[in-house]
Chimera marker file (.cmm) of the C-alpha trace (Angstrom):
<marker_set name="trace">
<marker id="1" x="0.000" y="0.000" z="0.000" r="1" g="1" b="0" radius="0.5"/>
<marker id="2" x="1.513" y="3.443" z="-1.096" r="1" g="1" b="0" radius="0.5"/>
<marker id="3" x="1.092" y="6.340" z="2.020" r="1" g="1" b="0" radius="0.5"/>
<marker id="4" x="-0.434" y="8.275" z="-0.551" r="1" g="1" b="0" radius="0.5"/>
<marker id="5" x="-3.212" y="5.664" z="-1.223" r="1" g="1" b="0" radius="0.5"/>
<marker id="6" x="-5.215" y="7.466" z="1.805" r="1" g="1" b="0" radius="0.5"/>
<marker id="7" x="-5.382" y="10.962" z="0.694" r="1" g="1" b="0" radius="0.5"/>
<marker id="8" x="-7.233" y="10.696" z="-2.352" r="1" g="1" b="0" radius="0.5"/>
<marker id="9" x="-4.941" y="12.787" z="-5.044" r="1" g="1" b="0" radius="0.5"/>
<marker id="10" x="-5.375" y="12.994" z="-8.330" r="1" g="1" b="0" radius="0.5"/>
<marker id="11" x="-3.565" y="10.451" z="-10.837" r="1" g="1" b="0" radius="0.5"/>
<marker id="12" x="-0.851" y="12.441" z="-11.670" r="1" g="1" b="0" radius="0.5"/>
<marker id="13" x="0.125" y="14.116" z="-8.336" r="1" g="1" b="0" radius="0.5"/>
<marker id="14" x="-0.086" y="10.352" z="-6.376" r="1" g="1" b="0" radius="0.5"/>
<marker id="15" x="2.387" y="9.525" z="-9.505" r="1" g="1" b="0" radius="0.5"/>
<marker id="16" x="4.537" y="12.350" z="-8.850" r="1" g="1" b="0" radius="0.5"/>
<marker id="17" x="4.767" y="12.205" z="-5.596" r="1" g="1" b="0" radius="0.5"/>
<marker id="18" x="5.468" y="8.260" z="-5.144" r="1" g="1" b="0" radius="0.5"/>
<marker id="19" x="8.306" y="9.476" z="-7.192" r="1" g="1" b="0" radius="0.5"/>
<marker id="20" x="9.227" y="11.829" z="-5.216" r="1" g="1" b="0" radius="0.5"/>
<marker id="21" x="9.003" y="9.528" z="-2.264" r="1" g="1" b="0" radius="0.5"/>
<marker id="22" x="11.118" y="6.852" z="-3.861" r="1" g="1" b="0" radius="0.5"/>
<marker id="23" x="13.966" y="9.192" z="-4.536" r="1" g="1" b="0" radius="0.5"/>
<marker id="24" x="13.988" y="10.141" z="-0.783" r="1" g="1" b="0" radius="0.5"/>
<marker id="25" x="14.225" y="6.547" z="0.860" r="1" g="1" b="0" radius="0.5"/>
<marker id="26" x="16.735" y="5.432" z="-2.622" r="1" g="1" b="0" radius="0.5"/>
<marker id="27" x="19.165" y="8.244" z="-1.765" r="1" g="1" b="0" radius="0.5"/>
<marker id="28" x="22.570" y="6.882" z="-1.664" r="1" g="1" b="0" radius="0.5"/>
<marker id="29" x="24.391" y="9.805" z="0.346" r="1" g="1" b="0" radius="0.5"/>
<marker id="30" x="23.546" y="13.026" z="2.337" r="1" g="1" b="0" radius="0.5"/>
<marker id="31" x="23.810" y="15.196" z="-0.293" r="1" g="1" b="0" radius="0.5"/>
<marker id="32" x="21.534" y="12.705" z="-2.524" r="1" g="1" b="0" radius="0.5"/>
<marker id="33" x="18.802" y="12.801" z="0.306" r="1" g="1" b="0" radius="0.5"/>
<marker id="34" x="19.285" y="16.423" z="0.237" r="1" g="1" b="0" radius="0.5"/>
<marker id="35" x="18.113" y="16.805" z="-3.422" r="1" g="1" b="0" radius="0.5"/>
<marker id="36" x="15.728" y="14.501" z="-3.201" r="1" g="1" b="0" radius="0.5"/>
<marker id="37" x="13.847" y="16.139" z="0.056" r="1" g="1" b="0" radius="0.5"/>
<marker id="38" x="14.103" y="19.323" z="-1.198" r="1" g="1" b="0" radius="0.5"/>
<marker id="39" x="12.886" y="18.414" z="-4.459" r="1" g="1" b="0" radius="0.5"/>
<marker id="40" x="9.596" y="16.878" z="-2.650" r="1" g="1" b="0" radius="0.5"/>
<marker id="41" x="9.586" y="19.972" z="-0.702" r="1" g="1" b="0" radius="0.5"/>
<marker id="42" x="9.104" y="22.076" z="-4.112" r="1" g="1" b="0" radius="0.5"/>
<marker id="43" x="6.490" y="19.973" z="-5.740" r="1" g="1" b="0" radius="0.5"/>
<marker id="44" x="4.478" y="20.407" z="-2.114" r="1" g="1" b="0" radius="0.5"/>
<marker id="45" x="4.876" y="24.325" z="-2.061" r="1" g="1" b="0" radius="0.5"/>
<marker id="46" x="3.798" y="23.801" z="-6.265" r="1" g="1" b="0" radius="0.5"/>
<marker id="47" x="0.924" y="21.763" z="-5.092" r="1" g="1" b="0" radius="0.5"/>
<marker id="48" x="-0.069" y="24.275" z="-2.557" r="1" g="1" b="0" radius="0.5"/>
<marker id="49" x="0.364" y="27.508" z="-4.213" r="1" g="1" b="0" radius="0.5"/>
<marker id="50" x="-1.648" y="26.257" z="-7.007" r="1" g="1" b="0" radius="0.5"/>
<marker id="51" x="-4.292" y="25.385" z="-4.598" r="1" g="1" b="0" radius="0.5"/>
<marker id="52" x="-4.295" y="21.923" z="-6.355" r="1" g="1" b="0" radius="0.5"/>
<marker id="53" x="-5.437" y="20.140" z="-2.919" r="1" g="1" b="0" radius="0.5"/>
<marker id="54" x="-6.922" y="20.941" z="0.832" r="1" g="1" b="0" radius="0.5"/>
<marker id="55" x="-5.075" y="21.970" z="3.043" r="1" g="1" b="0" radius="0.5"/>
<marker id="56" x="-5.203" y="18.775" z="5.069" r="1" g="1" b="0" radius="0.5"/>
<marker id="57" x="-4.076" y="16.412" z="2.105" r="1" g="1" b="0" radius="0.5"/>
<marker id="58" x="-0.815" y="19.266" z="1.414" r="1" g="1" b="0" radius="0.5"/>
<marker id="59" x="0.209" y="19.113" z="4.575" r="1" g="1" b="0" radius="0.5"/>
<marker id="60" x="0.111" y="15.131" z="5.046" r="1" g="1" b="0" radius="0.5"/>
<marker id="61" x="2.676" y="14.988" z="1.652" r="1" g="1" b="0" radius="0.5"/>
<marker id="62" x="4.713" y="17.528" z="3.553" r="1" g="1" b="0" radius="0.5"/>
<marker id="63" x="4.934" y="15.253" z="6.538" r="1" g="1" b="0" radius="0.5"/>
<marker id="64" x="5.044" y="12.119" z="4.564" r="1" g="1" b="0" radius="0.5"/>
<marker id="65" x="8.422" y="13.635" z="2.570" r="1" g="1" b="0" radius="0.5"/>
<marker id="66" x="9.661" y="14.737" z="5.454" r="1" g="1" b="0" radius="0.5"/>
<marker id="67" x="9.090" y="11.340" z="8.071" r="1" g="1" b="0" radius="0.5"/>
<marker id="68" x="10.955" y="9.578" z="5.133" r="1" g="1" b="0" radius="0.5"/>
<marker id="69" x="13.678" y="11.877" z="4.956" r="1" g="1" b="0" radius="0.5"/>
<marker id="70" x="14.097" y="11.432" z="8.559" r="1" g="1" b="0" radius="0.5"/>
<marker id="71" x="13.957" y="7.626" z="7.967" r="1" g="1" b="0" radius="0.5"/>
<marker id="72" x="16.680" y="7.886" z="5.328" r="1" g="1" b="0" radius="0.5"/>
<marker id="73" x="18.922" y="10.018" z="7.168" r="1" g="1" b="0" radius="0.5"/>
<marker id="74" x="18.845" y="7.900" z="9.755" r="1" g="1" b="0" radius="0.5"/>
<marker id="75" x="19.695" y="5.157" z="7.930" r="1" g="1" b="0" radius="0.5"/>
<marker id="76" x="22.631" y="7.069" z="5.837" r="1" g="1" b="0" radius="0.5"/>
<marker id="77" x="24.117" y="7.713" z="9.060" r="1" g="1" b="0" radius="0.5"/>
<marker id="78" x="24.463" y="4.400" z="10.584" r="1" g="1" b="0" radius="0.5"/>
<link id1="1" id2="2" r="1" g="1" b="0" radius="0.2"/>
<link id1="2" id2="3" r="1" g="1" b="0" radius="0.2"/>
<link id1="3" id2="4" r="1" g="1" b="0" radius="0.2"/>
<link id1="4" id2="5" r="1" g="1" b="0" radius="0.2"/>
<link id1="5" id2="6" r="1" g="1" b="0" radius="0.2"/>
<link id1="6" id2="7" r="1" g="1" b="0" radius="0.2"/>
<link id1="7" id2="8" r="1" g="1" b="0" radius="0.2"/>
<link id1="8" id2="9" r="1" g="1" b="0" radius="0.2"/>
<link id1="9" id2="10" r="1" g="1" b="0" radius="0.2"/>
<link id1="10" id2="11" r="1" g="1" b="0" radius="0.2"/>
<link id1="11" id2="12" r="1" g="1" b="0" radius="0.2"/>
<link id1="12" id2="13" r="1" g="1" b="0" radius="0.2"/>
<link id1="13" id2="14" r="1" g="1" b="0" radius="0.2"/>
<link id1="14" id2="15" r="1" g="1" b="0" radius="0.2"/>
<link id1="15" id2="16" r="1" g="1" b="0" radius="0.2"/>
<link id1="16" id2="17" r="1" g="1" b="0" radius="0.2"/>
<link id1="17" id2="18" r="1" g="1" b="0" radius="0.2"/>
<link id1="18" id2="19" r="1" g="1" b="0" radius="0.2"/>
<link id1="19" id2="20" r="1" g="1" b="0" radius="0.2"/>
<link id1="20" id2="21" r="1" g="1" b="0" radius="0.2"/>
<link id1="21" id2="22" r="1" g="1" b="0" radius="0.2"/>
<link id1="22" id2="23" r="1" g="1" b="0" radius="0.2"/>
<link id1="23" id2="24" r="1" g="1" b="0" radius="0.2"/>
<link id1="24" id2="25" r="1" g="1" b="0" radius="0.2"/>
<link id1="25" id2="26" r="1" g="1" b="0" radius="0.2"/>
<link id1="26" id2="27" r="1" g="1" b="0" radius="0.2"/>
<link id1="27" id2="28" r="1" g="1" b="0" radius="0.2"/>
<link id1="28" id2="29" r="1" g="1" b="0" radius="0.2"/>
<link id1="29" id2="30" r="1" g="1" b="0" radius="0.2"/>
<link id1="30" id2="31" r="1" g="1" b="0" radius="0.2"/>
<link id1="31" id2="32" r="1" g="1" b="0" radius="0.2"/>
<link id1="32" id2="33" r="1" g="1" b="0" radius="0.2"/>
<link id1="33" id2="34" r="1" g="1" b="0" radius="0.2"/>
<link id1="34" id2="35" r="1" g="1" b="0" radius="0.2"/>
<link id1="35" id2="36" r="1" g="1" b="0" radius="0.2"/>
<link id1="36" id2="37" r="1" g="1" b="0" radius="0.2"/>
<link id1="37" id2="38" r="1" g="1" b="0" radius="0.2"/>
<link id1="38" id2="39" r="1" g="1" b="0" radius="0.2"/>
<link id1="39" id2="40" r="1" g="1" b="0" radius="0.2"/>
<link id1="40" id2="41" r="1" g="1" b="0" radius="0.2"/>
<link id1="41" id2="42" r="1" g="1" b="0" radius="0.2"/>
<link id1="42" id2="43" r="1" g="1" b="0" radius="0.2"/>
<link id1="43" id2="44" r="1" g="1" b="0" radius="0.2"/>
<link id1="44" id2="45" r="1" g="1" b="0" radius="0.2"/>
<link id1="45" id2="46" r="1" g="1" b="0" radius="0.2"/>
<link id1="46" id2="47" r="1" g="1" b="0" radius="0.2"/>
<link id1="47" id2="48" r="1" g="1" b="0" radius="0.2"/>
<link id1="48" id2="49" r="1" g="1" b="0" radius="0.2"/>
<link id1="49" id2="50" r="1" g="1" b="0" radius="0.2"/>
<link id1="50" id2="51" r="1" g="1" b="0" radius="0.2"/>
<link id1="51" id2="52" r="1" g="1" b="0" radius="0.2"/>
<link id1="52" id2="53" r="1" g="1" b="0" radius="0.2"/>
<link id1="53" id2="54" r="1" g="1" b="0" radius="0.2"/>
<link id1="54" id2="55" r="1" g="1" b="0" radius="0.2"/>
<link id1="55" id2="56" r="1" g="1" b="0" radius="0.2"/>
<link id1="56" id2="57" r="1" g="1" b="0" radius="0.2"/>
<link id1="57" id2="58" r="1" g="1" b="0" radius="0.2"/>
<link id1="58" id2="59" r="1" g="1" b="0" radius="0.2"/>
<link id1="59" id2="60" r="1" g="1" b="0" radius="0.2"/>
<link id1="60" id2="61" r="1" g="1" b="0" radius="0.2"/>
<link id1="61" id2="62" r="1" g="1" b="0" radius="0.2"/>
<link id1="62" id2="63" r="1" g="1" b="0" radius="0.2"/>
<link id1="63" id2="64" r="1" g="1" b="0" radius="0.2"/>
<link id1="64" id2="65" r="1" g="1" b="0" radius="0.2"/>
<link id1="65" id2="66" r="1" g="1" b="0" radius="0.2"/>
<link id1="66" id2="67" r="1" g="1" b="0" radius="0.2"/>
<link id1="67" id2="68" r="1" g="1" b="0" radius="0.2"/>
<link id1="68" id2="69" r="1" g="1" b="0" radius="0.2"/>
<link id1="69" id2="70" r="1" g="1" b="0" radius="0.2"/>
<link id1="70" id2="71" r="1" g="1" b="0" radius="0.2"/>
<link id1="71" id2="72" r="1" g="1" b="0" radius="0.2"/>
<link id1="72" id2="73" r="1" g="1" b="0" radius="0.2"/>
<link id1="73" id2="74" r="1" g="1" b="0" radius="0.2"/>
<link id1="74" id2="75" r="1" g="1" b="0" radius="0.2"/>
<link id1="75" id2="76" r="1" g="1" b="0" radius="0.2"/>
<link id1="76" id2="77" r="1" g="1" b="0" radius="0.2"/>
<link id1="77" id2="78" r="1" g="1" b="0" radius="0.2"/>
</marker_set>
């Protein structure tokens, strides 16, 4: 089950953001995971400035990005 499966996005911005997700928790250094988060971090500001989505479902991709970062950093680190 993808985390985005809950949140009921469109097509293309589930696609995008699984994407987005799988470059976070595939990063192979720091710097890779750095990209890669701040990357996700763009599309979410996009997605939000564009009004695209609630409120509710931009800030659960923000926190989604961002608990996977944390995961991968973690992991990176070890």
């Amino acid at each position: 089950m993808n985390v985005f499966d809950t949140l009921n996005l469109p097509t293309s911005v589930q696609a995008q953001a699984t994407k987005l997700l799988h470059a976070i928790q595939g990063a192979r250094s720091l710097i890779d995971l750095q990209r890669a988060a701040d990357r996700a971090e763009g599309f979410g500001l996009g997605i939000e400035t564009l009004r695209a989505l609630n409120p509710n479902s931009i800030e659960a991709l923000y926190i989604a990005f961002e608990h996977a970062a944390t995961a991968r950093q973690m992991e990176l680190e070890l």
